[in-house]
VMD Tcl script that builds the backbone (N, CA, C; Angstrom):
set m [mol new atoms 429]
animate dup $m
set s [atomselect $m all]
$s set {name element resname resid chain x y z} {
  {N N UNK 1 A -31.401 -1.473 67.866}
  {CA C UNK 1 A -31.052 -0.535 66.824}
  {C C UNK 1 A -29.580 -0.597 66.441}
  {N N UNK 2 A -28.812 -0.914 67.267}
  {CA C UNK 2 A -27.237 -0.771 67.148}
  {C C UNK 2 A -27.318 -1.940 66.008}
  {N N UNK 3 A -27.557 -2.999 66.744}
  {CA C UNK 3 A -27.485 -4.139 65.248}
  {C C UNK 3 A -27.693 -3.726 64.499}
  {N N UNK 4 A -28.364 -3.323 63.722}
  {CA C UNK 4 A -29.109 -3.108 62.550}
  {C C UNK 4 A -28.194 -1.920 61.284}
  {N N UNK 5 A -27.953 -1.157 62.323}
  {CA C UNK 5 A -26.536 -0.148 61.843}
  {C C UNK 5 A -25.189 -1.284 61.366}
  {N N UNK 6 A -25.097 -2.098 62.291}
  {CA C UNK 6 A -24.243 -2.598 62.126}
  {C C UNK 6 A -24.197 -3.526 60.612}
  {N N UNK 7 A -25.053 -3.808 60.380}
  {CA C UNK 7 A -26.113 -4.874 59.396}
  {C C UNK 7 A -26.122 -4.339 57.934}
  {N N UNK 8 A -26.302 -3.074 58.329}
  {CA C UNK 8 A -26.520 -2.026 57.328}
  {C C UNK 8 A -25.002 -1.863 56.325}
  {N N UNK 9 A -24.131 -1.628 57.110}
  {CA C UNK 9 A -22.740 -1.749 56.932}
  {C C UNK 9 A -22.001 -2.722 56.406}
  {N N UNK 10 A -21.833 -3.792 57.056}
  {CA C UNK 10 A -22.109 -5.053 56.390}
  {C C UNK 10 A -22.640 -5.260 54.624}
  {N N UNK 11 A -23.865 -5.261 54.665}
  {CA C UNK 11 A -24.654 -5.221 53.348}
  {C C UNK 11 A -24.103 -4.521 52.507}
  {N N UNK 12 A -23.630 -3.065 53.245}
  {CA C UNK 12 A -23.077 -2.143 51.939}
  {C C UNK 12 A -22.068 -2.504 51.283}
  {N N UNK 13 A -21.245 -3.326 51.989}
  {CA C UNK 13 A -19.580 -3.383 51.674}
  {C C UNK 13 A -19.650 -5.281 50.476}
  {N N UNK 14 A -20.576 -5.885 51.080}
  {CA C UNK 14 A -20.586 -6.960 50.625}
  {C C UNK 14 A -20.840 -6.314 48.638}
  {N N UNK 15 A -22.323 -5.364 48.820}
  {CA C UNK 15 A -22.779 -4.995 47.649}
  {C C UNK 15 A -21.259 -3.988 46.628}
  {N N UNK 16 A -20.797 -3.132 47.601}
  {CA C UNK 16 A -19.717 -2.800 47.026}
  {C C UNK 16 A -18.514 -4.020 46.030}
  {N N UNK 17 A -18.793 -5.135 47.194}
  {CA C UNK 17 A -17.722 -6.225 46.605}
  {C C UNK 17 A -18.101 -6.316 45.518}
  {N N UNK 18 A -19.353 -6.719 45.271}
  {CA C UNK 18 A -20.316 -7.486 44.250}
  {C C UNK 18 A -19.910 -6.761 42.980}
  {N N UNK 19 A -20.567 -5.813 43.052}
  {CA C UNK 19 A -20.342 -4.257 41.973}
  {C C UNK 19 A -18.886 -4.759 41.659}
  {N N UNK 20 A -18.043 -4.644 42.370}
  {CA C UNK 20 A -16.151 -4.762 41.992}
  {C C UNK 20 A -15.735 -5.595 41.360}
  {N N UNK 21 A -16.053 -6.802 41.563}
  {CA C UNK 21 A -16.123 -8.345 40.776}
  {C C UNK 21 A -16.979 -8.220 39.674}
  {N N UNK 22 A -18.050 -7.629 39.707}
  {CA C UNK 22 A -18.829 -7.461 38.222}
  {C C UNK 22 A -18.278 -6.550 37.110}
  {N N UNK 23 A -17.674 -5.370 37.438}
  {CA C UNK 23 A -16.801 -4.305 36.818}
  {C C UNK 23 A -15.445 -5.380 36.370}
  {N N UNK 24 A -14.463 -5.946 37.184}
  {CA C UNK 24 A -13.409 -6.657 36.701}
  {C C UNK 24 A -13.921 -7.802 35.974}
  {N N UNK 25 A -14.883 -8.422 35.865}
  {CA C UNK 25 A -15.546 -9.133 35.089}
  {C C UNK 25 A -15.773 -8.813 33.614}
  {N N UNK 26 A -16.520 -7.378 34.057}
  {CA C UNK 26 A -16.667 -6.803 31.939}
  {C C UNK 26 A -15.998 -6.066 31.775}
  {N N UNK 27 A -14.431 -6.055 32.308}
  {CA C UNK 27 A -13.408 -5.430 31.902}
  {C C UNK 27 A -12.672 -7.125 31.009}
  {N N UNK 28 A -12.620 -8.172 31.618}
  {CA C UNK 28 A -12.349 -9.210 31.160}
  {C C UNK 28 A -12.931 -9.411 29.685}
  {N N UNK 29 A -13.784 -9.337 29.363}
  {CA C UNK 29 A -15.148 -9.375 28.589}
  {C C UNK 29 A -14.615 -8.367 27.696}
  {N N UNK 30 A -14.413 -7.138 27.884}
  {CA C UNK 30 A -14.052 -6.258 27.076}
  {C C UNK 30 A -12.772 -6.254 26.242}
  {N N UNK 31 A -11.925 -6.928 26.907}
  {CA C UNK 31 A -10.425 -6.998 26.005}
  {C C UNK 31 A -10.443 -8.056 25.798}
  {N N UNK 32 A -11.306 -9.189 26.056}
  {CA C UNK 32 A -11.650 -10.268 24.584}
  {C C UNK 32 A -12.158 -9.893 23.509}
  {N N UNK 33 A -13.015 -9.236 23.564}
  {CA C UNK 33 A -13.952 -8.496 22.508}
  {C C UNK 33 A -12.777 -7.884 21.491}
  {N N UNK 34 A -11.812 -7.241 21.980}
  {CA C UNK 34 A -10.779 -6.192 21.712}
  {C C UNK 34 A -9.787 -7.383 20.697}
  {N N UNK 35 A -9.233 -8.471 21.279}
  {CA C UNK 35 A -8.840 -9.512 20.859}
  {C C UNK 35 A -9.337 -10.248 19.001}
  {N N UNK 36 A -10.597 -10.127 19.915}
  {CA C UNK 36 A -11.502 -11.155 18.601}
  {C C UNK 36 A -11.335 -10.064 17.531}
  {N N UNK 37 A -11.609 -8.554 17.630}
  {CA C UNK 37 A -11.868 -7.626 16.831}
  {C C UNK 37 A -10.362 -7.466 15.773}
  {N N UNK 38 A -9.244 -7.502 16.321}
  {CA C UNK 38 A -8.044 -7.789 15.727}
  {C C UNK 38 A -7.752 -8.820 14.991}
  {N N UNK 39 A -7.798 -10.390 15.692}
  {CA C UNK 39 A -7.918 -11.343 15.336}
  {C C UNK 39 A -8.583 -11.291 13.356}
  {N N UNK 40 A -9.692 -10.903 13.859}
  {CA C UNK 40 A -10.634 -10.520 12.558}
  {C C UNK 40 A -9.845 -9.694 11.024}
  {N N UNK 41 A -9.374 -8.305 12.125}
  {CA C UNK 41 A -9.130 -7.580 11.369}
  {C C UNK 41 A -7.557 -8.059 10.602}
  {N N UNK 42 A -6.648 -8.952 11.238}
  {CA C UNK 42 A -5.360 -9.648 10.693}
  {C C UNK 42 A -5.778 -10.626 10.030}
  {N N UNK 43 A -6.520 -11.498 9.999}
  {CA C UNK 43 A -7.361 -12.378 8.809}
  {C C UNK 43 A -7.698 -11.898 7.703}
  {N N UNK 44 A -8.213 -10.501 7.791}
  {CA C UNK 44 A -8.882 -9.765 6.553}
  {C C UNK 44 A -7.552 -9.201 5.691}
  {N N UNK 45 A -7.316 -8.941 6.974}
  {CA C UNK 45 A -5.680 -8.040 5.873}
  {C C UNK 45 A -4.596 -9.429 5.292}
  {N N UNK 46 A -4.982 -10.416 5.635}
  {CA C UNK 46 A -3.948 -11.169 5.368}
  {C C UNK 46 A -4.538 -12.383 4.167}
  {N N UNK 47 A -6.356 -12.080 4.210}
  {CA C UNK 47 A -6.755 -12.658 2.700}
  {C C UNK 47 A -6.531 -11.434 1.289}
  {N N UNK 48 A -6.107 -9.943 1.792}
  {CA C UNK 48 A -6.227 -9.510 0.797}
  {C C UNK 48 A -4.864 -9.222 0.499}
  {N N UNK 49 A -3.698 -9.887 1.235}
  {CA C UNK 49 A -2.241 -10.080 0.768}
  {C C UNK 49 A -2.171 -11.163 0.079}
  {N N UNK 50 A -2.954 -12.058 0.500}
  {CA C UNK 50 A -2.650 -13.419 -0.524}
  {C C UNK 50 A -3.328 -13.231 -1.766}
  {N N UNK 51 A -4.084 -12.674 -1.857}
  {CA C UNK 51 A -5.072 -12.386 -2.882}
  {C C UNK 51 A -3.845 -10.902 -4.515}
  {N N UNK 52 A -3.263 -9.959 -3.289}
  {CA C UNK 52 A -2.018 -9.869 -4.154}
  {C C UNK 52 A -1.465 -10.668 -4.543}
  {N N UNK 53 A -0.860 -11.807 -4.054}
  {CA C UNK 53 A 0.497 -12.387 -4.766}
  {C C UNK 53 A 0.075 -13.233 -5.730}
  {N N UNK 54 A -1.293 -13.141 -6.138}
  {CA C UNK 54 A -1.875 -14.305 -6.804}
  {C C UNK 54 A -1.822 -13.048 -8.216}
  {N N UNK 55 A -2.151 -11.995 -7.790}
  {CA C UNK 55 A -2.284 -11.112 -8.689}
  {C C UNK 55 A -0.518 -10.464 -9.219}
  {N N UNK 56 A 0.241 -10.574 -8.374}
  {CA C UNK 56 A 1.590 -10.432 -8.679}
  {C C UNK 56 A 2.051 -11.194 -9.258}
  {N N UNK 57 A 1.669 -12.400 -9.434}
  {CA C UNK 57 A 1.994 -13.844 -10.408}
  {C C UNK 57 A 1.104 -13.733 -11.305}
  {N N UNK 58 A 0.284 -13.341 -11.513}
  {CA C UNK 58 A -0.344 -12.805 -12.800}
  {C C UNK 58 A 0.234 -11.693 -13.616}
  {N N UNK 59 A 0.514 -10.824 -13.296}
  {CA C UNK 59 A 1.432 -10.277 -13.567}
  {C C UNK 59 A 2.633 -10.608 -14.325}
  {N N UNK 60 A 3.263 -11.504 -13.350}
  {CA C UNK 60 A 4.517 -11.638 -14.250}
  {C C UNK 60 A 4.106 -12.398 -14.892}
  {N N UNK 61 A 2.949 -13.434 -15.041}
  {CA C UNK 61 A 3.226 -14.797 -16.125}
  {C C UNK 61 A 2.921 -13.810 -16.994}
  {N N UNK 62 A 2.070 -12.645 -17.697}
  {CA C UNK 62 A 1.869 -11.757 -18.420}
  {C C UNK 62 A 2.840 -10.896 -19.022}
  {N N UNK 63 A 3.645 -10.767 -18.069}
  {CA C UNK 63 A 4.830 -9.797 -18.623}
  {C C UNK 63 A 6.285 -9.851 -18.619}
  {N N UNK 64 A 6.773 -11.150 -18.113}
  {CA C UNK 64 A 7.818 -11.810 -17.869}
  {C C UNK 64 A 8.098 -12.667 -18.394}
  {N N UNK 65 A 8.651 -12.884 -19.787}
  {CA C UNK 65 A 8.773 -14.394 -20.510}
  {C C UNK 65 A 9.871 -15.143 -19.714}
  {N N UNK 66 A 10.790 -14.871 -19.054}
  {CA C UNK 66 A 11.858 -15.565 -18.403}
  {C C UNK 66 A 11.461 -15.813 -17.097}
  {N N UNK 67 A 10.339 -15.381 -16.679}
  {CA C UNK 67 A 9.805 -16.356 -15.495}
  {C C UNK 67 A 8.530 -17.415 -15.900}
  {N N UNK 68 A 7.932 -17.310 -16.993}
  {CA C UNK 68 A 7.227 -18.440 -18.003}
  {C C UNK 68 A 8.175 -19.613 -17.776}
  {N N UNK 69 A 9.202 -19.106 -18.626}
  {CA C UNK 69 A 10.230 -20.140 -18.511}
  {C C UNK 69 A 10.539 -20.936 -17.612}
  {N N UNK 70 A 10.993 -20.247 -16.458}
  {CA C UNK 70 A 11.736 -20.709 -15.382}
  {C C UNK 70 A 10.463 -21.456 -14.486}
  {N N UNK 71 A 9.137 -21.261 -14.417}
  {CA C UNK 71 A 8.235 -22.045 -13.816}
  {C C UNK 71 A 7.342 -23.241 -14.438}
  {N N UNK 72 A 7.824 -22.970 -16.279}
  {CA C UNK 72 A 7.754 -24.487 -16.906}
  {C C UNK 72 A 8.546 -25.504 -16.004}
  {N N UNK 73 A 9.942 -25.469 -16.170}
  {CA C UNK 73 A 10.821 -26.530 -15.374}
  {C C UNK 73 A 10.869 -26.272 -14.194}
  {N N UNK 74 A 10.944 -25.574 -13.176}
  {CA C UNK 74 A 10.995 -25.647 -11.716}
  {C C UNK 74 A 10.393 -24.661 -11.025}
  {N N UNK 75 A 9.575 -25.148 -10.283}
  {CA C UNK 75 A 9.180 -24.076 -8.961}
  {C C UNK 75 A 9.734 -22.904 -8.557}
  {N N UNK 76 A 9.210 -21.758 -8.766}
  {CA C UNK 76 A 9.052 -20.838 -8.372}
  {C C UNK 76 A 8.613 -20.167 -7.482}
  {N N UNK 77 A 9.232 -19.742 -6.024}
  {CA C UNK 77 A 9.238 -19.389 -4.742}
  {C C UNK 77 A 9.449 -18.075 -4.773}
  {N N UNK 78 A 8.370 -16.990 -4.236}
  {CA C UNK 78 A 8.872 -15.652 -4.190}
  {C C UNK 78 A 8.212 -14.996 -2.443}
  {N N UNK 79 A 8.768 -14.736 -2.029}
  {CA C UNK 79 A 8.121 -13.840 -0.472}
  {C C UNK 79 A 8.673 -12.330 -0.665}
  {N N UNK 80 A 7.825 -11.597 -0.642}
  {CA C UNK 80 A 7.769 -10.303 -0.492}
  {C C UNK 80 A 7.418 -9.770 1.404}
  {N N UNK 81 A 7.687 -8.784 1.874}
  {CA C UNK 81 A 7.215 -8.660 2.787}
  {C C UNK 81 A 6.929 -7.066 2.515}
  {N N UNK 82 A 5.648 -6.667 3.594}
  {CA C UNK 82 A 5.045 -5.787 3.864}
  {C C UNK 82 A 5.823 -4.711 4.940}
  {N N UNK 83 A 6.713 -3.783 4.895}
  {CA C UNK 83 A 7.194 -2.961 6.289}
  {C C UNK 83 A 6.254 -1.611 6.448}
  {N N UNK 84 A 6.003 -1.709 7.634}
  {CA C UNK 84 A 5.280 -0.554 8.565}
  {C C UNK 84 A 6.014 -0.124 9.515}
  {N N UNK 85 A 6.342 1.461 9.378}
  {CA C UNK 85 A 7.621 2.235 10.489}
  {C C UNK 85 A 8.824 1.194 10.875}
  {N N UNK 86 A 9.172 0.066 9.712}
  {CA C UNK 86 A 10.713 -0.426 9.689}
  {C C UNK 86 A 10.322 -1.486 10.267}
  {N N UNK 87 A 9.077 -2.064 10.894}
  {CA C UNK 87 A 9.216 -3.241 11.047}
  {C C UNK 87 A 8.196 -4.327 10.428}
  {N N UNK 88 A 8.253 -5.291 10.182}
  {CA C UNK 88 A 7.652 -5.824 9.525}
  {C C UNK 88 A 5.577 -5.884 9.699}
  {N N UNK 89 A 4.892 -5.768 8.528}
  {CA C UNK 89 A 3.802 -5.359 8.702}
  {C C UNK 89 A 2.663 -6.381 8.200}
  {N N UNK 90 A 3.474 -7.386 7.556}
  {CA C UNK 90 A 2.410 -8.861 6.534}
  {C C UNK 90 A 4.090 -8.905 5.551}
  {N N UNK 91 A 3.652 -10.580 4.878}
  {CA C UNK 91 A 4.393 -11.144 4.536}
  {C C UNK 91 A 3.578 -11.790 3.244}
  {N N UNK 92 A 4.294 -12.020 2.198}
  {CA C UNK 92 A 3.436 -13.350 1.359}
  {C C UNK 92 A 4.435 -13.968 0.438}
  {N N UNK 93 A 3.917 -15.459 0.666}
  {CA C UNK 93 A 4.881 -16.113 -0.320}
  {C C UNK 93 A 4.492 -17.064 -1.467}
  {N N UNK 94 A 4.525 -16.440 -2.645}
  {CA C UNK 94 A 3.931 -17.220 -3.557}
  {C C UNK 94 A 4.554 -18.271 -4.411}
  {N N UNK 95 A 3.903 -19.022 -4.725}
  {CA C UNK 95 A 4.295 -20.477 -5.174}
  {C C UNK 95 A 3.820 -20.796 -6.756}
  {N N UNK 96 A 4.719 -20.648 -7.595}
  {CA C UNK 96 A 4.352 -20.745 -9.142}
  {C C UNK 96 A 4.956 -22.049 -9.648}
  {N N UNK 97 A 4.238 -23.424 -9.990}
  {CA C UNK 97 A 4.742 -24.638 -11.031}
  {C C UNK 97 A 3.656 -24.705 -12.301}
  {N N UNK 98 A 4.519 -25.652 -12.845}
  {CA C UNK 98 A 3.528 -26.141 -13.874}
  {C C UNK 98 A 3.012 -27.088 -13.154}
  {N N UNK 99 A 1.983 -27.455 -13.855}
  {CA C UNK 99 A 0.690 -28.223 -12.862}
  {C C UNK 99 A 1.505 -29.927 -13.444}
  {N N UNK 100 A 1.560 -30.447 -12.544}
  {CA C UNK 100 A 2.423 -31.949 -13.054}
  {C C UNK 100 A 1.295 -32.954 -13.229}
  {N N UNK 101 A -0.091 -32.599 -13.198}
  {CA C UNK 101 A -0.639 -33.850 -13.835}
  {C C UNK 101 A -1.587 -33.510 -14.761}
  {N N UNK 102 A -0.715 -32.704 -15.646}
  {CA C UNK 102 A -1.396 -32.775 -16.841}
  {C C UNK 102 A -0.011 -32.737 -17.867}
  {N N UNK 103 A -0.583 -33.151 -19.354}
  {CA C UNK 103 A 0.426 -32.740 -20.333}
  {C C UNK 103 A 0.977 -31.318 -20.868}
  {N N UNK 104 A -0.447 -30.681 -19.917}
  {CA C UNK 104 A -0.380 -29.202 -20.999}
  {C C UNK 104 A 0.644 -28.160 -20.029}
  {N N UNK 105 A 1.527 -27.894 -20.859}
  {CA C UNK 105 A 2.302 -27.093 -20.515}
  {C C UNK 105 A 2.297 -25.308 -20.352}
  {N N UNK 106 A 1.324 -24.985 -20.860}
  {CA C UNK 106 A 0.600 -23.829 -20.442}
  {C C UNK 106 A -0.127 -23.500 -19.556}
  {N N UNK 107 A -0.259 -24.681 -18.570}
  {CA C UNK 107 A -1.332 -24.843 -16.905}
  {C C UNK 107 A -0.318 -24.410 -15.870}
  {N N UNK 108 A -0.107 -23.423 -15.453}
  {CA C UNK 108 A 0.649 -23.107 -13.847}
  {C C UNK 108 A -0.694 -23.231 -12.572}
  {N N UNK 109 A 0.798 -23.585 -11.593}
  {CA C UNK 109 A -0.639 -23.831 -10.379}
  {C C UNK 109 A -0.061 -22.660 -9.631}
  {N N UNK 110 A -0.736 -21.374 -9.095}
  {CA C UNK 110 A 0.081 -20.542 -7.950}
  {C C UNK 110 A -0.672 -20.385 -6.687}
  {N N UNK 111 A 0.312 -20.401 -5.521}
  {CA C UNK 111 A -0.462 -20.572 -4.354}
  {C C UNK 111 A -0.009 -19.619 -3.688}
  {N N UNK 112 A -0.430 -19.027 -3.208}
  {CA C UNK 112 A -0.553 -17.319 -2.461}
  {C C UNK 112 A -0.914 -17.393 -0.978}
  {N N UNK 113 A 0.110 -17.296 0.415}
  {CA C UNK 113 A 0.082 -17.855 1.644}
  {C C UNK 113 A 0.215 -16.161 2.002}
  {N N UNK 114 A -1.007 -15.421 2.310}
  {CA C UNK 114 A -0.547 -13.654 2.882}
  {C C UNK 114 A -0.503 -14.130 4.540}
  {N N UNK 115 A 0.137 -13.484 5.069}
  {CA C UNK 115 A 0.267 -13.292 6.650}
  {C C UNK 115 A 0.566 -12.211 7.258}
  {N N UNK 116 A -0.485 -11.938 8.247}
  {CA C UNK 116 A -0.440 -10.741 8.843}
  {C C UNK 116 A -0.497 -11.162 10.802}
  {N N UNK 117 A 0.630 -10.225 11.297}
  {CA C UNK 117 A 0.638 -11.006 12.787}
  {C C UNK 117 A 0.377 -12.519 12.866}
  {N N UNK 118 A -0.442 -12.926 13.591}
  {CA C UNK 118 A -0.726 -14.679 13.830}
  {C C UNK 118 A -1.694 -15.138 12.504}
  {N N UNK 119 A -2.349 -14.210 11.960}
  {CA C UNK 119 A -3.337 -14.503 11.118}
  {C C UNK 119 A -2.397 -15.259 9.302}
  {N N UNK 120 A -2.993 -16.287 9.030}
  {CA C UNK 120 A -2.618 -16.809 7.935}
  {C C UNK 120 A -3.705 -17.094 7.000}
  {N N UNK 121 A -3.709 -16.605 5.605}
  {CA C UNK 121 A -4.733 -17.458 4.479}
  {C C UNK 121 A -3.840 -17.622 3.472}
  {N N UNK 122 A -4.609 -18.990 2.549}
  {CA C UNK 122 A -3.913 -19.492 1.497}
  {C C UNK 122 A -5.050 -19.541 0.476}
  {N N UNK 123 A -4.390 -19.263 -0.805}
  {CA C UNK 123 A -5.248 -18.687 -1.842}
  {C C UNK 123 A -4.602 -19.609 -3.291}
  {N N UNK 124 A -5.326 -20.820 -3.604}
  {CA C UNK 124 A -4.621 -21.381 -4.863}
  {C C UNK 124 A -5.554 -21.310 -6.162}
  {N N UNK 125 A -4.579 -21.133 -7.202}
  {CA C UNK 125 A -5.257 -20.881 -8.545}
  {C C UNK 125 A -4.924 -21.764 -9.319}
  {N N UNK 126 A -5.790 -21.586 -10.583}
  {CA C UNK 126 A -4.543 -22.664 -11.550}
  {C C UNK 126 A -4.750 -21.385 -12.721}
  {N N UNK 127 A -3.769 -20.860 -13.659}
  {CA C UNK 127 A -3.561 -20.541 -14.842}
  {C C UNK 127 A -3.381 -21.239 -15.673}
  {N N UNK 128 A -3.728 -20.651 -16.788}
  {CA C UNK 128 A -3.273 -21.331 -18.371}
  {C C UNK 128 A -3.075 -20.029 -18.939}
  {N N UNK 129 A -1.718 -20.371 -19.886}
  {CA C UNK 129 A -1.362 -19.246 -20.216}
  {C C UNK 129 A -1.807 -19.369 -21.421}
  {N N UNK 130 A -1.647 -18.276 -22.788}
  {CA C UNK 130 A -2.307 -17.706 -23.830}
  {C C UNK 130 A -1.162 -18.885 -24.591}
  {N N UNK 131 A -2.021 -19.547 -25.454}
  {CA C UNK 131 A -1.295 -20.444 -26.362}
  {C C UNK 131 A -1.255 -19.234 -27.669}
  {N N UNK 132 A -1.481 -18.354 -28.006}
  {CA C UNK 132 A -1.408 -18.205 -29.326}
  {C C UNK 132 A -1.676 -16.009 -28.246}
  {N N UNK 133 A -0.817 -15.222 -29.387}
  {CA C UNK 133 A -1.113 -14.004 -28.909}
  {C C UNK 133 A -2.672 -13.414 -28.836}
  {N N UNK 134 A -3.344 -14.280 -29.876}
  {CA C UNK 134 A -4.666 -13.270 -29.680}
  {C C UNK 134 A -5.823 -14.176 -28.536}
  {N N UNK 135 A -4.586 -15.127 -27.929}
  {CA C UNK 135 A -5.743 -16.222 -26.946}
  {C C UNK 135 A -5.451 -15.171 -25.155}
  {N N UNK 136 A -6.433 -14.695 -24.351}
  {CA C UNK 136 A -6.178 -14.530 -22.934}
  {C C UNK 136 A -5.657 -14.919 -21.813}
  {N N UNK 137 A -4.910 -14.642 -21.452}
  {CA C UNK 137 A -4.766 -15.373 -20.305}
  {C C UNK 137 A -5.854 -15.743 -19.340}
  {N N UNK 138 A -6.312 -16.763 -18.813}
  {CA C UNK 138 A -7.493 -17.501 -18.220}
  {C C UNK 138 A -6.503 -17.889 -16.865}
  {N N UNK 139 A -7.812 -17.639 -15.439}
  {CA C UNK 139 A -7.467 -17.963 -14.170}
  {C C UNK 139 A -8.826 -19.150 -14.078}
  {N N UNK 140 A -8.540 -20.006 -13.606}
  {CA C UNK 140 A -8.955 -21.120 -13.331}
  {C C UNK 140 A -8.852 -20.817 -11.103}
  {N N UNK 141 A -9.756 -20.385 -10.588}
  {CA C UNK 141 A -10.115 -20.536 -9.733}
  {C C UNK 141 A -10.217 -21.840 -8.664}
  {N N UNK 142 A -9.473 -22.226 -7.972}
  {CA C UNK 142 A -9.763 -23.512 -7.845}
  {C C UNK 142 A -11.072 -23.176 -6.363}
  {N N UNK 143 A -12.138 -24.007 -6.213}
  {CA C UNK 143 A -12.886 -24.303 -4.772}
  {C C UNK 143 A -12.442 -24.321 -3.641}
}
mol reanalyze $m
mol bondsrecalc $m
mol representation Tube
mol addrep $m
């Protein structure tokens, strides 16, 4: 009988281990999960920053004749950043030329890079601007 007590004891502590290693296990498990869920959520926020600056360059080619101008002849580089409680919160830097392989000088290409924490997307368009006042401005979507 003494064995068996003894045995008993044994078993419990091993099963205790078991249980302990399985708990630190889907605690592991759990702040990956926690990870991926962020991961996700800085991707999302950082396609719908790039997705601004594409729309902020729409903008100005619309309402800015002196940046028309200035992105006929040379590239146009703009980064804005995003601040949250003073420190930085997403970033984007958009990229406005005329498209160089074509003749038409009313084709801009703009490329829209939003970033949020590690997460990065890039978002390129092509415009053509309104040749005549009663013509629209047209976004050319690129694939």
């Amino acid at each position: 009988m003494r064995n068996e007590r003894g045995l008993a004891a044994v078993l419990a502590l091993i099963a205790m281990m078991l249980l302990g290693i399985m708990g630190i296990g889907l605690m592991g498990l759990s702040k990956i999960d926690i990870e991926i869920a962020a991961n996700h959520r800085d991707g999302v926020a950082a396609q719908y920053v790039a997705e601004g600056g594409i729309q902020w360059a729409i903008v100005q080619l619309k309402t800015d004749p002196d940046f028309v101008i200035e992105t006929k002849t040379q590239k146009n580089v703009t980064t804005y950043v995003i601040d949250k409680n003073g420190s930085t919160f997403a970033s984007c830097t958009v990229t406005t030329t005329l498209k160089s392989t074509t003749n038409d000088e009313n084709l801009r290409v703009v490329t829209s890079i939003g970033s949020v924490n590690k997460a990065k997307r890039q978002i390129s368009t092509q415009i053509r601007l309104p040749a005549g006042k009663e013509n629209p401005l047209e976004v050319i979507w690129d694939d």
